[in-house]
N, C-alpha and C positions, 0 to 999 in steps of 0.2 A: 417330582416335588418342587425341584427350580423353577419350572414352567408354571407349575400351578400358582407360584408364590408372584412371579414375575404377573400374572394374570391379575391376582389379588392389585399391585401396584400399581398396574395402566385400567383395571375399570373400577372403579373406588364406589361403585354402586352393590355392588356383593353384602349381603345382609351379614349383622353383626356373627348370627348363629353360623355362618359359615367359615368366618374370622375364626372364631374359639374354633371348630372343628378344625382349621388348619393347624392352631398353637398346640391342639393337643396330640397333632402328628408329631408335628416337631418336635414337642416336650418328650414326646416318650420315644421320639428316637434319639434325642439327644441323654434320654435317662440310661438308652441301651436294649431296650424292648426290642427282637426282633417280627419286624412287622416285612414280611416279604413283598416285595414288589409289585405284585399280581395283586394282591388283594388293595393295597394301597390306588392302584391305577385304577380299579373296577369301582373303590368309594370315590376317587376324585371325578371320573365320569359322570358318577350321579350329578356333579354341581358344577358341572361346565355348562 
């Protein structure tokens, strides 16, 4: 999740849709939604 977000800050070229797809990580883990780690890793690969 750091890494990904640290990513987002050094290349500022990443389309808007992928922005929202990171905020609605973070919103719903900061809501409390358990989203396990694996699965998390396998969506952020798609957009590396």
């Amino acid at each position: 999740m750091f890494r990904w977000s640290e990513q987002i800050k050094m290349q500022r070229s990443y389309s808007l849709i992928d922005f929202q797809i990171y905020l609605r990580k973070r919103s719903a883990l900061i809501c409390g939604k358990h989203y396990s780690n694996e699965r998390l890793n396998k969506r952020n690969s798609i957009f590396l």
